[in-house]
N, C-alpha and C positions, 0 to 999 in steps of 0.2 A: 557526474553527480552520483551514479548510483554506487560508486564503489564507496564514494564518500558517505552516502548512508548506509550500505554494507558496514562499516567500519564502527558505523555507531551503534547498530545492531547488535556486532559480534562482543561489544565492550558492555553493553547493557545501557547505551547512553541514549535510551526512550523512554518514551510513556506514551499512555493512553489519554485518550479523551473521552470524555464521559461520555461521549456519542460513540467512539469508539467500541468504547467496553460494554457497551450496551449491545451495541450491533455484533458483537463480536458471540455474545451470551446466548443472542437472539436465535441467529444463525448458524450455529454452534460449531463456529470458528477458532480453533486451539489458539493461542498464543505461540506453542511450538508452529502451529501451522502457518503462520507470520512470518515468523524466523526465517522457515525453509524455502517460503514465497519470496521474500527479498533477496536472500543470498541467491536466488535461481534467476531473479527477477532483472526488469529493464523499465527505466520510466518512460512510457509511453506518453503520457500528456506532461506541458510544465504549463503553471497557472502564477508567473511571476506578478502578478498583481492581483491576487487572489485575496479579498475581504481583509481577512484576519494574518494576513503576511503571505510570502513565496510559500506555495507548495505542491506537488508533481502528485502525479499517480503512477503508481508501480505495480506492473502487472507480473506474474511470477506465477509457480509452480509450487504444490506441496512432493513432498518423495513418492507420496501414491499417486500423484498425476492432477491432485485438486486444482483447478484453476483460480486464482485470488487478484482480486485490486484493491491496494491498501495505499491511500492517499494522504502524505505525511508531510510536515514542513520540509525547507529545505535543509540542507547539514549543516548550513551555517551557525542556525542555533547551539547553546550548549550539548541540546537533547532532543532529538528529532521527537519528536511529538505527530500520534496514529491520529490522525482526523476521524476517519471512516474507515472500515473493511468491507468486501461483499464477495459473494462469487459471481461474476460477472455472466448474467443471461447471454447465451449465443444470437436470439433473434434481434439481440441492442449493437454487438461487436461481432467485426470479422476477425477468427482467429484471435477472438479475447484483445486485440491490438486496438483497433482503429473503428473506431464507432461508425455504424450503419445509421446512413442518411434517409428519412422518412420519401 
């Protein structure tokens, strides 16, 4: 799945969501820095019954080392569409991967 969202990445065939863009503004998360987090990235959770349709989280890398989780639909869509972006807390995830049980 992930190369198949790589692919829609590389083509320009996303968008944001207004949660997204928000969150993205907030925390002042580039749009290049998306880019770099997918192409480097792996999806770590899939949420094939998620609300509002299939959609994974992807966790990945900026070129300086920023750690990002950017949860998007699945590539099925025409246009992979960014739900959410954040940089993922260490004391929530081990090694940004796999979420720490309370």
């Amino acid at each position: 799945m992930i190369e198949e969202i790589r692919e829609k990445f590389r083509t320009l065939q996303y968008e944001y969501s207004l949660h997204a863009l928000d969150q993205s503004i907030r925390k002042g998360i580039a749009g290049e820095e998306i880019e770099e987090a997918v192409e480097s990235g792996e999806v770590i959770e899939d949420y094939p019954d998620d609300k509002y349709g299939p959609s994974c989280l992807v966790f990945g890398r900026t070129r300086e080392g920023r750690p990002l989780h950017i949860q998007c639909t699945h590539p099925k869509r025409r246009r992979v569409k960014i739900i959410t972006v954040y940089e993922p807390e260490p004391e929530h995830w081990i090694e940004f991967r796999k979420r720490r049980t309370t």
